[in-house]
C-alpha positions as CSV (number, residue, x, y, z in Angstrom):
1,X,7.7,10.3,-37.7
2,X,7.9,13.4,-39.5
3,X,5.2,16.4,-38.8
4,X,4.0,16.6,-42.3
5,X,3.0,12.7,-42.5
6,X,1.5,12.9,-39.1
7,X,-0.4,16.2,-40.1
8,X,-1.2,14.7,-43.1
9,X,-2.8,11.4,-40.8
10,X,-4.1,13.7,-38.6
11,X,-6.3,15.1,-41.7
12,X,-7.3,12.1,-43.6
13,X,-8.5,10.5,-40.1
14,X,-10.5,13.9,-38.9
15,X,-12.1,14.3,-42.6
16,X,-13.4,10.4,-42.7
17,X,-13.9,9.9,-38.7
18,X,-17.9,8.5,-39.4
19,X,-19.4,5.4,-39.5
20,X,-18.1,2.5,-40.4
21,X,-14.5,4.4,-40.4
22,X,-15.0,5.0,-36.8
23,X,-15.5,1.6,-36.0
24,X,-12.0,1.2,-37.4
25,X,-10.4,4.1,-35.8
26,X,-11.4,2.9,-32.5
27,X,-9.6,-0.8,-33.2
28,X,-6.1,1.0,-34.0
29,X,-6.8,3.5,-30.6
30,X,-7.6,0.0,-28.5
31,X,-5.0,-1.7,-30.6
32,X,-2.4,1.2,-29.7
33,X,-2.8,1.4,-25.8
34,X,-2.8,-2.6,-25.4
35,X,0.4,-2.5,-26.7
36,X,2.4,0.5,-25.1
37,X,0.5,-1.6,-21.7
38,X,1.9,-4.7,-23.0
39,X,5.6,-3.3,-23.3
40,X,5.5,-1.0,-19.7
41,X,4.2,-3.6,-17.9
42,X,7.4,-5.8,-18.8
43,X,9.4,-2.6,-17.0
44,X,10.6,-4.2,-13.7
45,X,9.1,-1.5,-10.9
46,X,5.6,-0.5,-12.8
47,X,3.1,-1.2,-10.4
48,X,0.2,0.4,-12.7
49,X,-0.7,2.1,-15.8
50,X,-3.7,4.5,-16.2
51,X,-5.3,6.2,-19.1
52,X,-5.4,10.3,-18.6
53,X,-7.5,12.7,-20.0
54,X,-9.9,12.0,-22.8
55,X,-8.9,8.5,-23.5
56,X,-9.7,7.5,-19.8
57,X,-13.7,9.2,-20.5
58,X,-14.2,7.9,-23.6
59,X,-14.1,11.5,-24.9
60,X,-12.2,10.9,-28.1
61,X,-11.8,12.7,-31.1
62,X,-10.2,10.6,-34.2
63,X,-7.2,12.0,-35.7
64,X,-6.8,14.9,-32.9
65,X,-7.0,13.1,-29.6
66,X,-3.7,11.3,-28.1
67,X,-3.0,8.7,-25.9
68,X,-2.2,9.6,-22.2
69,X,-0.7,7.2,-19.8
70,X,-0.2,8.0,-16.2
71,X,2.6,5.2,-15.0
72,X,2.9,4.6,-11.1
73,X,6.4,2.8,-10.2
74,X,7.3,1.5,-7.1
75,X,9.3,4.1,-4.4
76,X,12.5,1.4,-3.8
77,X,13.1,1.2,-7.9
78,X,11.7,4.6,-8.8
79,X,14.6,6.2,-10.9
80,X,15.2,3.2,-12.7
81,X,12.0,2.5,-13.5
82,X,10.9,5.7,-14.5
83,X,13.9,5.5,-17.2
84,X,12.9,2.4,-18.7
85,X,9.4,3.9,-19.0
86,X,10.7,6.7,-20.5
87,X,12.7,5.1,-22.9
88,X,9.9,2.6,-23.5
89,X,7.2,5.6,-24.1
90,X,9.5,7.9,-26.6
91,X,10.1,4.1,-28.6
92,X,6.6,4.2,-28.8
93,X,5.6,7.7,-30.0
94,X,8.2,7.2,-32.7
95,X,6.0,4.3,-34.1
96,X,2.8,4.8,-33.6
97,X,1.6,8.3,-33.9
98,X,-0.7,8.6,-31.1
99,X,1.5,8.8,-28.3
100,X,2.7,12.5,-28.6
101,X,5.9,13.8,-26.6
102,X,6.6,12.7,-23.5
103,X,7.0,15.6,-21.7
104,X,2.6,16.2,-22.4
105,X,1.6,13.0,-22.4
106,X,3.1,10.7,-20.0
107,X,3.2,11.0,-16.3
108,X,5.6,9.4,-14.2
């Protein structure tokens, strides 16, 4: 997605982020990390999948805060797996806008 439509999401979703609004914002953030778990969790090796950082405490700020995944693979498929996740992460931030670079936001 291009920078100027996600900073023009970005201030939309910050200016409106109160009640009732927030009640929607939360439903895309829950909507947004059951499906990147839905889609790593099909990566043959992923033994787990963690939310980082603010997500993980609840600390969110609509419209600024990401999502941060920490992914644990197993040690006999490690580099394979931690392709696929890869891969399957960067598909990810390219639809939904939440999930920011890889190199930030996912662990490995």
């Amino acid at each position: 997605m291009q920078s100027s439509i996600r900073d023009l999401i970005q201030y939309v979703t910050t200016s409106t982020s109160l009640p009732p609004l927030t009640f929607f914002y939360r439903k895309i953030y829950n909507l947004s990390v059951m499906v990147a778990t839905l889609l790593l969790r099909r990566v043959k090796g992923v033994s787990a999948i963690y939310l980082r950082r603010g997500a993980a405490k609840g600390e969110i700020v609509y419209g600024l805060s990401d999502i941060d995944l920490l992914v644990i693979v197993n040690d006999q498929e490690e580099q394979a797996a931690k392709e696929k996740v890869r891969a399957t992460y960067n598909r990810l931030s390219n639809l939904i806008p939440l999930f920011g670079s890889e190199d930030k936001e996912l662990g490995v």
